[in-house]
Residue frames as qw, qx, qy, qz and C-alpha x, y, z in Angstrom:
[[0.694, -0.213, 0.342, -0.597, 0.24, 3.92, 6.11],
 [0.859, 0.311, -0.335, -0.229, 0.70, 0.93, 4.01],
 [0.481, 0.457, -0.668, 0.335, 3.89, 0.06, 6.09],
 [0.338, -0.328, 0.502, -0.725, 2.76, 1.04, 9.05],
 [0.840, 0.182, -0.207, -0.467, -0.12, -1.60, 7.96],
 [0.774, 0.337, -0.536, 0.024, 2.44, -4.38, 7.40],
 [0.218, 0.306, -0.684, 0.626, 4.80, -3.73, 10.43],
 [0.584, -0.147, 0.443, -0.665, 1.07, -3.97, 12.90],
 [0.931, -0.036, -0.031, -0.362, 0.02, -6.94, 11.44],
 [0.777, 0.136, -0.550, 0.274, 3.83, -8.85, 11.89],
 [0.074, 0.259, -0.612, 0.744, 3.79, -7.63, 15.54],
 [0.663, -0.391, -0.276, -0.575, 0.33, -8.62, 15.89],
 [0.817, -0.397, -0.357, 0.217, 1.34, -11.54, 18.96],
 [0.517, -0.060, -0.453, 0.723, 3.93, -9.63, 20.45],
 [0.093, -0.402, 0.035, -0.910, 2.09, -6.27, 20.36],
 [0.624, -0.475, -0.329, -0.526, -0.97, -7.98, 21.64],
 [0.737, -0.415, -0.394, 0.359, 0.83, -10.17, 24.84],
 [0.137, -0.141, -0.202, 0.959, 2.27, -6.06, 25.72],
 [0.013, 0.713, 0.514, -0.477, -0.76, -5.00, 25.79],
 [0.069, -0.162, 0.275, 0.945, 0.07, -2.56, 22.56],
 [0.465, 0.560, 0.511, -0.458, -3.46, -1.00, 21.63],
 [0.099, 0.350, -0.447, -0.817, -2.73, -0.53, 17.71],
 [0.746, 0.102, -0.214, -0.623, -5.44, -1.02, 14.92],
 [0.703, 0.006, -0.664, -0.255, -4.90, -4.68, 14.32],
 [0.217, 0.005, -0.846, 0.487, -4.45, -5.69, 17.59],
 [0.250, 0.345, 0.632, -0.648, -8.09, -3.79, 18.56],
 [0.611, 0.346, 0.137, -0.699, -9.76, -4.61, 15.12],
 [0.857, -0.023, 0.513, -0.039, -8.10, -7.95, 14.19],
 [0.413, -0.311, 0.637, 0.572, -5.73, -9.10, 11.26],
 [0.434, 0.516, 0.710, 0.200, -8.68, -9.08, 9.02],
 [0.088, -0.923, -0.154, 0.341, -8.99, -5.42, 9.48],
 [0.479, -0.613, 0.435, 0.454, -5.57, -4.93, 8.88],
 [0.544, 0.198, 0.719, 0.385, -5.72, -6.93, 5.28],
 [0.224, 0.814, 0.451, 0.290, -8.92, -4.86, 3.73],
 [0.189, -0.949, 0.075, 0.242, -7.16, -1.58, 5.27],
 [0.514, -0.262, 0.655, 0.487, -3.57, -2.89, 3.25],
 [0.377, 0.258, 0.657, 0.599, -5.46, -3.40, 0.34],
 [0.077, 0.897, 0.436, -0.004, -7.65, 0.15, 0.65],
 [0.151, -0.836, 0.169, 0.500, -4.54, 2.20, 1.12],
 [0.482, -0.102, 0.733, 0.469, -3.15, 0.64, -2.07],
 [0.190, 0.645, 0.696, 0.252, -6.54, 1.37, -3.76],
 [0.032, -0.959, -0.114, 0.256, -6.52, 4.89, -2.50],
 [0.327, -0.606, 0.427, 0.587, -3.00, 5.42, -4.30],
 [0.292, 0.203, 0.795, 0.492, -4.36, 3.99, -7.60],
 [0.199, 0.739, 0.588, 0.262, -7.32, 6.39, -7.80],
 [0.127, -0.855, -0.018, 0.503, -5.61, 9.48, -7.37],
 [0.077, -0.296, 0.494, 0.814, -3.85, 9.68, -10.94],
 [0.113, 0.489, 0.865, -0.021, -7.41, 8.34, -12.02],
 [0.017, -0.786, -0.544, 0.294, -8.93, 10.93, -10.56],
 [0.135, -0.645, 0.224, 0.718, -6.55, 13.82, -11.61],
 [0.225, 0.133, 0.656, 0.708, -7.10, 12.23, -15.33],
 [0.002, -0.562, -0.819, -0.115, -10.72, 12.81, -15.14],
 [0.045, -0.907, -0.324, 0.264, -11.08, 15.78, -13.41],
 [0.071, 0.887, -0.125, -0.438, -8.00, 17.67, -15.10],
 [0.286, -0.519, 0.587, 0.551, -5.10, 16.55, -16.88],
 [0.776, 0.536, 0.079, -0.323, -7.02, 14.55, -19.76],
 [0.169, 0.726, -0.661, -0.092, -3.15, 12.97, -20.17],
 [0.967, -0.063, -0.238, -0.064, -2.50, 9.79, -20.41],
 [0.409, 0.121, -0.702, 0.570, 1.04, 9.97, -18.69],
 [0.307, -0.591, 0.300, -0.683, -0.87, 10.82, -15.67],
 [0.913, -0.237, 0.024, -0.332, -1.82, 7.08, -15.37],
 [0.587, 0.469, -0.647, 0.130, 1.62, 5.78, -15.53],
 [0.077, -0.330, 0.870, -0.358, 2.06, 5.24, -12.01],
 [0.786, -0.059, 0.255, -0.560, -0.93, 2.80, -12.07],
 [0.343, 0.535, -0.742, 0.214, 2.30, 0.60, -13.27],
 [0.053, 0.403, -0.826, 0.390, 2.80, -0.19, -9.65],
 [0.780, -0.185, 0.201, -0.563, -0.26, -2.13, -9.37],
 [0.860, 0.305, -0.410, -0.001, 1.55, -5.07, -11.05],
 [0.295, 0.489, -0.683, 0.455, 4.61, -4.41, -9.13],
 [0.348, -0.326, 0.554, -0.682, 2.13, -4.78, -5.81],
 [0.823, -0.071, -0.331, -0.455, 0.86, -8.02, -6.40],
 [0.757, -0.160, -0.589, 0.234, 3.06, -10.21, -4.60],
 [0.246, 0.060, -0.728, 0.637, 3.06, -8.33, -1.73],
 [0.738, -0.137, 0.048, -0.659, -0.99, -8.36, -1.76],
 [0.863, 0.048, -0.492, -0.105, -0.49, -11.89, -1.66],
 [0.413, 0.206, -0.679, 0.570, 1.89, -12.00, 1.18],
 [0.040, -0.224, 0.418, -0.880, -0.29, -10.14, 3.20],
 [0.763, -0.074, -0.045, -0.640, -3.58, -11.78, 2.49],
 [0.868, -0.067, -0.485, 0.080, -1.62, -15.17, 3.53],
 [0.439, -0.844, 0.304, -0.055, 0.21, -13.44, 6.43],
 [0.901, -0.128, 0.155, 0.385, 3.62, -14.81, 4.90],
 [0.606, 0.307, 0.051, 0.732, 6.89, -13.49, 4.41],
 [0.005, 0.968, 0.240, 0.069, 5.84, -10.02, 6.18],
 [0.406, -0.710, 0.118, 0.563, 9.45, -8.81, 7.03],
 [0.412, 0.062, 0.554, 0.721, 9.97, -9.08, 3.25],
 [0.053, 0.741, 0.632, 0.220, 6.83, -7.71, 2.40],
 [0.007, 0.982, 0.171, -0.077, 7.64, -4.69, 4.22],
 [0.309, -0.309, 0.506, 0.744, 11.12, -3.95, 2.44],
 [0.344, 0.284, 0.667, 0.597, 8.89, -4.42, -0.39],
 [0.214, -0.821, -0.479, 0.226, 6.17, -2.12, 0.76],
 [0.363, -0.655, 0.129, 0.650, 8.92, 0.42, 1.23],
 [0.312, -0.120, 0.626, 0.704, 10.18, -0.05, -2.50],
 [0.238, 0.523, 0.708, 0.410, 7.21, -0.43, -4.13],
 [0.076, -0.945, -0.315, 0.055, 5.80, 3.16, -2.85],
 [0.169, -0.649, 0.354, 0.652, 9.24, 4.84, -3.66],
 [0.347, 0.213, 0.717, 0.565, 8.29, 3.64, -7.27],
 [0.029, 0.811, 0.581, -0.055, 4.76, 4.58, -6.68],
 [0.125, -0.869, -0.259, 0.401, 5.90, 7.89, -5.96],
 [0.259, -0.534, 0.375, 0.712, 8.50, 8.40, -8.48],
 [0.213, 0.333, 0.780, 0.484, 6.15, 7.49, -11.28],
 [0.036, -0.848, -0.529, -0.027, 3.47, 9.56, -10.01],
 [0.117, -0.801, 0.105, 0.578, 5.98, 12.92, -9.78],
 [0.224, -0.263, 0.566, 0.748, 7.27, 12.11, -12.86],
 [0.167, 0.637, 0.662, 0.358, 3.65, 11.65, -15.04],
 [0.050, -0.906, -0.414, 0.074, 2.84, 14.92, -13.50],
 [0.170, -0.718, 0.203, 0.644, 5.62, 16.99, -14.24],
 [0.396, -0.003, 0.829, 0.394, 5.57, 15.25, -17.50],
 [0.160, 0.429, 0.720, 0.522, 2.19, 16.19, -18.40]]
């Protein structure tokens, strides 16, 4: 969703002068931002959550790593700059995400 996220808000003028009806276009770029930075947040509290409620491992938190890795492209996005990079990075940074988070959990 995070991409999806990135790619609506750099199509935001063209979608909107076609008449596309997608979130940011019918709840504004601001939307878009705090939704960017909630799906990010929802991917950070699921090895959280899995310590707490089961694993009591500390590799489970490894992929909370990619929060570093996702700073500059929170920053891109809360300045709307650079979004075609941003979403290459987007892309990358959640194939980390995910390969940290399959490894901690097979791990622990």
């Amino acid at each position: 969703t995070a991409i999806l996220v990135v790619n609506n808000l750099r199509d935001f003028e063209t979608d909107s002068l076609a008449n596309k009806r997608t979130l940011v276009v019918r709840f504004g770029k601001k939307f878009a931002k705090i939704e960017y930075l909630a799906m990010l947040f929802a991917a950070m509290l699921a090895p959280v959550y899995l310590f707490v409620a089961n694993y009591k491992n500390y590799l489970i938190l490894l992929p909370l790593l990619f929060v570093l890795l996702a700073i500059p492209s929170i920053r891109c996005v809360l300045r709307e700059e650079e979004l075609n990079i941003t979403l290459a990075r987007t892309g990358m940074l959640l194939v980390v995400y995910g390969l940290l988070f399959s490894g901690a959990w097979l791990c622990s």
